[in-house]
Structures are given as C-alpha cells and as structure tokens.
N, C-alpha and C positions, 0 to 999 in steps of 0.2 A: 124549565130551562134556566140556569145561572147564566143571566146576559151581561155580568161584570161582576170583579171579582176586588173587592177593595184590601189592601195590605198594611198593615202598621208597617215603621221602622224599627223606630228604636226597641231595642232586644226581641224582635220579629224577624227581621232580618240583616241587622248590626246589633254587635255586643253594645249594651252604653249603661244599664244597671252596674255595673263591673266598675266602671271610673267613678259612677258617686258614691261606692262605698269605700273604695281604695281611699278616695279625698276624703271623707268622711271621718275614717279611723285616724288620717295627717291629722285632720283638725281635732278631733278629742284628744289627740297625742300633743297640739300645740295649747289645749286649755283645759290639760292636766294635772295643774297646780291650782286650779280654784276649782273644782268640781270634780265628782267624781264619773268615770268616760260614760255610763250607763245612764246619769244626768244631764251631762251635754250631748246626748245623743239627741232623748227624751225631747229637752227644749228646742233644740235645732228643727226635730219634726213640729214643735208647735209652732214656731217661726213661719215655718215652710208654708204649712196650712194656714196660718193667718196672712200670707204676704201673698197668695193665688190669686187675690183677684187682684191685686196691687200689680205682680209683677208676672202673672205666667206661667208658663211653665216651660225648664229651660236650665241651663247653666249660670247663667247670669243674675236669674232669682237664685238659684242657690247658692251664688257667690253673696248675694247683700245680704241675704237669710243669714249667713255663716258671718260677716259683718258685723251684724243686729245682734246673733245671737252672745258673740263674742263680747260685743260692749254691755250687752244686759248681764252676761255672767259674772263680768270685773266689777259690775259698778260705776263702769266707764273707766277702768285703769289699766285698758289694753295698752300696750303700747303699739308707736308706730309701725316698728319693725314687724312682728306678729299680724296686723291689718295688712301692711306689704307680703305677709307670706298667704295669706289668706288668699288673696288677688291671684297671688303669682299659682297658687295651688289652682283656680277656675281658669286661668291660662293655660295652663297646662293641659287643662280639660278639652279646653277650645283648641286646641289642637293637636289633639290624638289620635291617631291613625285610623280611620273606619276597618273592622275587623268583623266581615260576613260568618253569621252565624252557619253552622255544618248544616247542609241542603238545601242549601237556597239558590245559590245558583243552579244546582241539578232542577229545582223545583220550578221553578221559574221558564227553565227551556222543558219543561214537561208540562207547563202551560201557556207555551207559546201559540201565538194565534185569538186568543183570548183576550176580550176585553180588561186590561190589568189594572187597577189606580193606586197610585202610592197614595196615602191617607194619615198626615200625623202631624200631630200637635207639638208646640214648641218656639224657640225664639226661631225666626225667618232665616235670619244671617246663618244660626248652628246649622238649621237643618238644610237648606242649602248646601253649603258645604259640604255635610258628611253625605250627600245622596250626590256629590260630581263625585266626592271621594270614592262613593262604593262602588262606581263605574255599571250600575242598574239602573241609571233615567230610563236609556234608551230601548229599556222591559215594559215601559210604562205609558199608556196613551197619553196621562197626565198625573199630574202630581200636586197634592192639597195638603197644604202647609194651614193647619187651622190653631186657634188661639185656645180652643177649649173641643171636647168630642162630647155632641148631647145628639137627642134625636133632630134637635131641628137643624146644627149645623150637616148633619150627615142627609136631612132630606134637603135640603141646599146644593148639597154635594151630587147627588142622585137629579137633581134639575137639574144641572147644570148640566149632567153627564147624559141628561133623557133618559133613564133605567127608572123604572118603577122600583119600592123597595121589594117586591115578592120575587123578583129578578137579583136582587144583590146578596151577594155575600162578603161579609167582612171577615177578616181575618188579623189574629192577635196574642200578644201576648198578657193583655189587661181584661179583666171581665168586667171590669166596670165601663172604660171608654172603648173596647170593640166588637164585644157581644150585648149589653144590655142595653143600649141604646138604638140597637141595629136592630135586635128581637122587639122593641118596643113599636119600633119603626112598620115593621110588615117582613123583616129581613128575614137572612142565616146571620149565624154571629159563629166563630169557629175559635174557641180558646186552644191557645197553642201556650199552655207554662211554660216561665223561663226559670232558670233556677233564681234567681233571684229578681223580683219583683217588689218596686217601691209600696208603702204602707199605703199611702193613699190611694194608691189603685186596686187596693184588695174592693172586691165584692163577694157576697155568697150568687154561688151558681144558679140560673132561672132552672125550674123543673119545665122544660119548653122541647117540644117536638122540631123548632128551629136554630136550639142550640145546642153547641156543639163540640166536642172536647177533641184534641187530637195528641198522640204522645211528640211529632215531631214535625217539620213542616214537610218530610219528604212524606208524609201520607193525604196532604192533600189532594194531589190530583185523583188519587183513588176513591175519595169524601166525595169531591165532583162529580165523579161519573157513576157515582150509587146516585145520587141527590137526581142528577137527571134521571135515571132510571129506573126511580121511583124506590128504592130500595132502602131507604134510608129517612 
C-alpha cells in the first residue's frame, strides 16, 4: 500500500528549467566580448557548484553565481551597468508567471483522496510564491520547502508525516534528489524526465526493483495501482 505520495515542483509540475536557460544564454550574450559563450557557460556551472553550500539552491544563488562569475571573467572590469542587468535578468526570474506542466492538473484530481506532499528544495520566498501561483496548495496535505534533498532530510520528511518509507513514494523530475535518496531510504522513487534538466542533478539510474521511470506524469496514477497490486 502507497500511504503517501511525495511530488517535486519545479519542472514536475511547473516549467522553471526553461527560465535558467533563457537567462543563461542573456548572460553569455552580455559577456560576449571576453570569453567565448561555451566558456562562460562552463565557468558559470563551476560557480554554481562551488557557491551550493554557500548559497542553496534557487534563483538568487544564481543571480550572485552569474555576479561572481562575470567579475572573475573581466578581471573585475565589468561595469556597473552590466551587474545592473545581471540583477534585473534574476528579477525578472522572480517573477515569472508559474506555467503547470501538461497533466498535472488531470493527474492530480486522479489522485485525489490520497495522501499528497509537495516536496522541494529551494529559496523559501521563490517557492512560496510559485506554489500560491500555481493555485495546487490546496491538492496538498502539506508542503516541504527543504534547503537540500538527501536521505535524511526525506526521513525527516516521513516523521513528521508518520509514513514509514516502504509506504512512500516520491515523484520527480531529478534522479539524483527524487529517486536515489528515497530508494536508499526504504522508498519508490518514480523519474518523470523533463526536457531539460540542470547538470548537477544528472545521476546514472539505480538498477532497483523500487525504481522507476514514467514517460509523463499522466501515467502515474496507473504506476499506483499496479504498485498496490502487486504487479509492478
């Protein structure tokens, strides 16, 4: 029996991979003339990855990443103006319209009744916002805003909610923070690819009888009721 069902957001069930590469390409197009775009791409993701435990993960880290990375590529001869677009480019971020990925709301009222938890990492303030935005709290018993996804914040997650993990299943579009951590755990873990998926969330796939691939989120509820019924 699946007695709680945990969900990612971002690019699970809101677009948000989409807006860091859109800003991504402004920014190699704004430090164009010192490097070439496949260079400040490169440095930007070392940034990113050396500033995680610094700053999180989130929009706002990858505003001061993009920052960093811009004054390390000039030599410090960025100018003002350019740090101002920089800014104005993760503003814009912060407030972009939440845009629900295709069958999530069907999927969602076809697991209605169900113990549900929204489940995602991130700054507090974004994801706040994009989850009143996307008008689905109230799909949700609860909702877990966590700083980082390992096994122990998720058996945290699972105390707090009383679910054993041989009861949970997580669901996502990352195989490193919503399947390998949950399969480590005692879980299911259910990758759901997005087309586009940040580097540092790549993992290679578990060879695991509790993990689990789906082409889209509208087959979930059908994963559910094999799972219960032993078929699966």
């Amino acid at each position: 029996m699946i007695e709680a069902i945990g969900l990612d957001a971002d690019d699970t069930l809101w677009e948000n991979e989409t807006f860091f590469r859109v800003t991504e390409g402004e920014f190699v197009s704004l430090l164009g003339d010192h490097a070439e775009g496949a260079d400040i791409a490169s440095r930007l993701l070392d940034v990113e990855r050396a500033n995680l435990a610094r700053y999180g993960f989130g929009i706002k880290g990858f505003m001061l990443s993009m920052v960093q990375t811009a004054i390390e590529l000039t030599d410090g001869r960025i100018d003002g103006r350019a740090i101002g677009r920089i800014l104005e480019l993760g503003q814009e971020m912060l407030s972009h319209p939440v845009d629900l990925l295709d069958g999530v709301p069907q999927t969602l009222e076809a697991l209605e009744g169900r113990r549900l938890i929204l489940i995602t990492k991130g700054d507090l303030i974004d994801q706040e916002r994009k989850i009143a935005a996307s008008g689905l709290a109230e799909r949700f018993e609860t909702v877990e805003i966590l700083a980082d996804k390992s096994p122990e914040t998720y058996a945290r997650v699972l105390l707090r909610a009383e679910v054993t993990p041989e009861r949970f299943m997580m669901v996502g579009n990352s195989m490193k923070s919503d399947v390998l951590p949950v399969v480590e755990l005692g879980g299911h873990g259910v990758f759901i690819p997005h087309a586009l998926t940040w580097a540092l969330e790549h993992a290679d796939a578990p060879d695991h009888p509790r993990a689990h691939r789906l082409a889209s989120m509208a087959d979930l509820p059908a994963l559910v009721a094999r799972l219960e019924a032993g078929h699966a």
